[in-house]
NUBA-762377 format. One record per residue: residue number from 1; x, y, z of N, C-alpha, C in turn. Coordinates in steps of 0.1 Angstrom, whole numbers, padded with zeros to 4 digits. Example, Ala and Ser with C-alpha at 12.3 -4.5 7.8 and 13.67 -1.06 7.14 Angstrom:
2
     n   neast   nnorth     nup   caeast   canorth    caup   ceast   cnorth     cup
     1    0132    -0057    0078     0123     -0045    0078    0132    -0033    0078
     2    0128    -0022    0071     0137     -0011    0071    0129     0000    0079
REM end
This chain:
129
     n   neast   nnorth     nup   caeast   canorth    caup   ceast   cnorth     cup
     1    0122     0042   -0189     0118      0047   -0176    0103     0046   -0174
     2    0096     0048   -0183     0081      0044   -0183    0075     0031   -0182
     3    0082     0023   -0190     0082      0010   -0190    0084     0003   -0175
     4    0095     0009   -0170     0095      0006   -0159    0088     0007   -0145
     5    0080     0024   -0146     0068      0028   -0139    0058     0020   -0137
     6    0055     0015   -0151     0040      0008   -0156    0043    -0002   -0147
     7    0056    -0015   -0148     0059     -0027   -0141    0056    -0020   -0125
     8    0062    -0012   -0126     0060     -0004   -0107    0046    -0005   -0104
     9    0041     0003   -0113     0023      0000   -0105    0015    -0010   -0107
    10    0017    -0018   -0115     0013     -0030   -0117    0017    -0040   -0102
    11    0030    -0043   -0101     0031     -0046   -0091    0027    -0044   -0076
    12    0029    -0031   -0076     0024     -0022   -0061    0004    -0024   -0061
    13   -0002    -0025   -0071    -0014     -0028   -0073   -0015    -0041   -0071
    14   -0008    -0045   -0077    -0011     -0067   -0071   -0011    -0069   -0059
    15   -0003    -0063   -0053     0005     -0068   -0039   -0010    -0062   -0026
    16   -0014    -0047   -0036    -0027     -0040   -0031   -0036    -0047   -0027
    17   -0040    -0052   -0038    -0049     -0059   -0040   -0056    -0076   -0036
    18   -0037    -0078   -0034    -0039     -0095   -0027   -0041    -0090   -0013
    19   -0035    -0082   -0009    -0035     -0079    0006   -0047    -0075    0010
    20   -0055    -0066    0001    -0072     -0061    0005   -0081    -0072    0007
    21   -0072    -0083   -0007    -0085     -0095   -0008   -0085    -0101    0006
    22   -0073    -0104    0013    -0074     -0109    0019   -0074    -0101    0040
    23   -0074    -0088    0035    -0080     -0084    0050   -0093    -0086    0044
    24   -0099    -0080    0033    -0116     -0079    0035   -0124    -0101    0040
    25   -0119    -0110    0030    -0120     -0123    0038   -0116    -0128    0046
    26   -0102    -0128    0049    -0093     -0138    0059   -0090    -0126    0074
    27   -0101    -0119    0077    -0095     -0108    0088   -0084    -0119    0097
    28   -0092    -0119    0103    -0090     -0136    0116   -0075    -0136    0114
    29   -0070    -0144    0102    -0059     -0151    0097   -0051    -0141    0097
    30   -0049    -0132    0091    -0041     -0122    0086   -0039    -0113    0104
    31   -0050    -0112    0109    -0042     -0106    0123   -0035    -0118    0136
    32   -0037    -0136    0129    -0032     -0140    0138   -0016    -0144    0129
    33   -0015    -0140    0120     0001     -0144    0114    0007    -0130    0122
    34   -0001    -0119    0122     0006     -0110    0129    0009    -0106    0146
    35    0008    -0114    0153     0005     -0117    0166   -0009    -0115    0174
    36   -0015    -0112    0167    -0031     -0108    0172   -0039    -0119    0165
    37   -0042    -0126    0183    -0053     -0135    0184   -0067    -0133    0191
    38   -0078    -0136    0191    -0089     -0134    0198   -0090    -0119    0197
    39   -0093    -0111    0192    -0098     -0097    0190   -0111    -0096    0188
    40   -0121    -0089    0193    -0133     -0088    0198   -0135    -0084    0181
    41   -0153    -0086    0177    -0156     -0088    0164   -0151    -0075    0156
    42   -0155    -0065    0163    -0154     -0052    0159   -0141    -0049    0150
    43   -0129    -0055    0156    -0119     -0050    0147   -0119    -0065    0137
    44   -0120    -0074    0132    -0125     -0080    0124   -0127    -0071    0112
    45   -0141    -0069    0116    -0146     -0055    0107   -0141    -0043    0107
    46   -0130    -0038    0108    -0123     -0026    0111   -0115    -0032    0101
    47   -0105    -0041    0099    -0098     -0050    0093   -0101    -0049    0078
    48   -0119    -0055    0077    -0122     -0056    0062   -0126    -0041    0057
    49   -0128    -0030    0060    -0130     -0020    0061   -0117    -0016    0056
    50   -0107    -0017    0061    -0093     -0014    0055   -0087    -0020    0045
    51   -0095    -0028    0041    -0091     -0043    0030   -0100    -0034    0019
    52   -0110    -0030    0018    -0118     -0023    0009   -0112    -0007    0000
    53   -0104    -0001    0017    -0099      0011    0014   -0085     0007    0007
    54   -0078    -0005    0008    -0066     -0008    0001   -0071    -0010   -0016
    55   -0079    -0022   -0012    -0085     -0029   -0030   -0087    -0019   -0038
    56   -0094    -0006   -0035    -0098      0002   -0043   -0088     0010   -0049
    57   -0076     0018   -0045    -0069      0023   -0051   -0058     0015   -0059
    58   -0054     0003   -0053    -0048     -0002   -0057   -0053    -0012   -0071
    59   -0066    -0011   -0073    -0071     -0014   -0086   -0069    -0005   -0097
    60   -0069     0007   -0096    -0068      0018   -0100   -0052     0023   -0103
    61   -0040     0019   -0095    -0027      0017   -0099   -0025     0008   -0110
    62   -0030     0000   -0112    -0037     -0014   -0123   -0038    -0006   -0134
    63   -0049     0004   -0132    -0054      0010   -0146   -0044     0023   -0148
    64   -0040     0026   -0139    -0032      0036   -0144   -0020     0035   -0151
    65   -0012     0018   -0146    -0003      0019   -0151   -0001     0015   -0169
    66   -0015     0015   -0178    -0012      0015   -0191   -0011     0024   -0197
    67   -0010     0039   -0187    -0005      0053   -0195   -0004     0060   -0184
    68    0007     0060   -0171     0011      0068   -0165    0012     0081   -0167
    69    0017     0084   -0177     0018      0096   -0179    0003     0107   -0182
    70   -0007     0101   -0188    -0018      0106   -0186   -0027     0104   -0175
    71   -0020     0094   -0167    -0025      0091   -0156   -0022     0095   -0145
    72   -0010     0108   -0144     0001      0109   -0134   -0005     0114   -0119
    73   -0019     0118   -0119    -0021      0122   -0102   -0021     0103   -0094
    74   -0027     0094   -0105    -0027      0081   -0095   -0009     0073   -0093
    75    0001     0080   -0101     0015      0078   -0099    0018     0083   -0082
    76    0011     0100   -0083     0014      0110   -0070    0013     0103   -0062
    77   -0007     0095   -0066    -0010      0093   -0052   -0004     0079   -0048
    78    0001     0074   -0053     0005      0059   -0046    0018     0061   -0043
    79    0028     0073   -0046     0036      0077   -0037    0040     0086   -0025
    80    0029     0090   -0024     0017      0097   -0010    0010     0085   -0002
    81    0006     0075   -0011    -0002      0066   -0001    0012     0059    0008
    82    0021     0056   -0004     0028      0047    0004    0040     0056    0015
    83    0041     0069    0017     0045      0078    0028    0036     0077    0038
    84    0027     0083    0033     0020      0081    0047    0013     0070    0052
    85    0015     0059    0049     0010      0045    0053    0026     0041    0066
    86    0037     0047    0056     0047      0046    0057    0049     0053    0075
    87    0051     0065    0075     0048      0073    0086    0038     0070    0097
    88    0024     0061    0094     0016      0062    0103    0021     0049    0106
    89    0028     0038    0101     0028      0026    0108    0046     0027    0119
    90    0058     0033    0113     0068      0038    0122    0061     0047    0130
    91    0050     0053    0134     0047      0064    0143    0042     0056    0155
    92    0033     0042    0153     0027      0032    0159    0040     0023    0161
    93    0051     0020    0157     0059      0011    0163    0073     0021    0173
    94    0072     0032    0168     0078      0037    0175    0075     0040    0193
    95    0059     0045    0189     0059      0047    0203    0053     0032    0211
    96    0056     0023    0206     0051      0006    0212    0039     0003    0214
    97    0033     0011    0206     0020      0004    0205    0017    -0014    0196
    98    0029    -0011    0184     0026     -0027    0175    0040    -0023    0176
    99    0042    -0042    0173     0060     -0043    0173    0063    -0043    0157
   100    0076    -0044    0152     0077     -0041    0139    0076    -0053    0133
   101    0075    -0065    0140     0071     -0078    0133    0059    -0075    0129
   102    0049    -0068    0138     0035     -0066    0131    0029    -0056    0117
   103    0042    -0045    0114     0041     -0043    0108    0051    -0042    0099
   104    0064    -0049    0101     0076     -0047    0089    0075    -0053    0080
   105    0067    -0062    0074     0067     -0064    0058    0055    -0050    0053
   106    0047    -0044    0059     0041     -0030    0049    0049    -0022    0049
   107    0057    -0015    0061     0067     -0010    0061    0078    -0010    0054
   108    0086    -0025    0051     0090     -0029    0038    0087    -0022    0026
   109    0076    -0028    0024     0066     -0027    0012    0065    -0012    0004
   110    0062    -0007    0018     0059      0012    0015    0079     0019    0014
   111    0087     0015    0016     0098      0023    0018    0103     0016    0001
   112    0100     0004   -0001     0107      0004   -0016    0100     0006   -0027
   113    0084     0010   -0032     0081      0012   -0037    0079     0026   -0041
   114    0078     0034   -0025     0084      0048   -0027    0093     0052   -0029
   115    0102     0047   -0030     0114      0048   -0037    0114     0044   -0049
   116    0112     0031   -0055     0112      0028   -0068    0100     0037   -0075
   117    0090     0045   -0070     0082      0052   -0079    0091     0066   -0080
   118    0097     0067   -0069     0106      0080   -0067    0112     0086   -0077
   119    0118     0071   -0084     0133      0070   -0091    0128     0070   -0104
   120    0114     0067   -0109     0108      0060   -0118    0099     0074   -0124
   121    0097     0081   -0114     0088      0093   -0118    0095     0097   -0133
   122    0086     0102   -0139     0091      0110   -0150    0086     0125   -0148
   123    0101     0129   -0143     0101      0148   -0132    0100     0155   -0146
   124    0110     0149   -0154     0110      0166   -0168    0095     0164   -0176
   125    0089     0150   -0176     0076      0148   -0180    0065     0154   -0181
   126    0065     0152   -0163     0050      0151   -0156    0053     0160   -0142
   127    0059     0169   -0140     0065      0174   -0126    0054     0174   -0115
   128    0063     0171   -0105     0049      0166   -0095    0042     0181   -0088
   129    0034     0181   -0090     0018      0190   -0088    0015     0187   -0072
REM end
């Protein structure tokens, strides 16, 4: 079960982390695969700003995952991050502000990883705090 956590955040950290790398350089790119073209500079930099706030914890899922269990608030929090990333992007496609093509692969992303850390938690371990 542990073994399997570790694989958990290693992964959810890669995935972090390629995604940060590339809002913080490729803003441009990354909001025109998602239907946003020509957007004034500002969100650009709103963009890499959110590429910075992903890279950083998600480097840290990286280090956590070689002793989760001593490590178990950054387990919590990447299954908190990924709820409420989860929650704030169906809150924005619900009320039609972004369509879910713009946001269904994080959405994706956040519904099976919180689940697979769900399942993965070690409860009689580390009980969540």
């Amino acid at each position: 079960m542990v073994k399997g956590l570790k694989i958990a955040m290693i992964v959810y950290g890669a995935i972090g982390i390629f995604l940060g790398l590339g809002l913080v350089f490729f803003p441009g790119k990354l909001l025109s695969a998602s239907g946003l073209e020509n957007v004034p500079g500002y969100v650009l930099w709103f963009e890499s700003i959110i590429g910075v706030a992903t890279l950083v914890p998600s480097f840290f899922y990286i280090l956590a995952a070689r002793d989760p269990l001593k490590h178990i608030m950054w387990v919590q929090f990447a299954i908190v991050w990924s709820f409420v990333d989860l929650i704030a992007n169906l809150f924005f496609v619900i009320r039609g502000i972004i369509t879910f093509k713009m946001a269904g692969s994080v959405i994706i992303i956040d519904i099976i990883f919180m689940v697979i850390l769900l399942i993965l938690y070690p409860w009689r371990k580390a009980p969540f705090s």
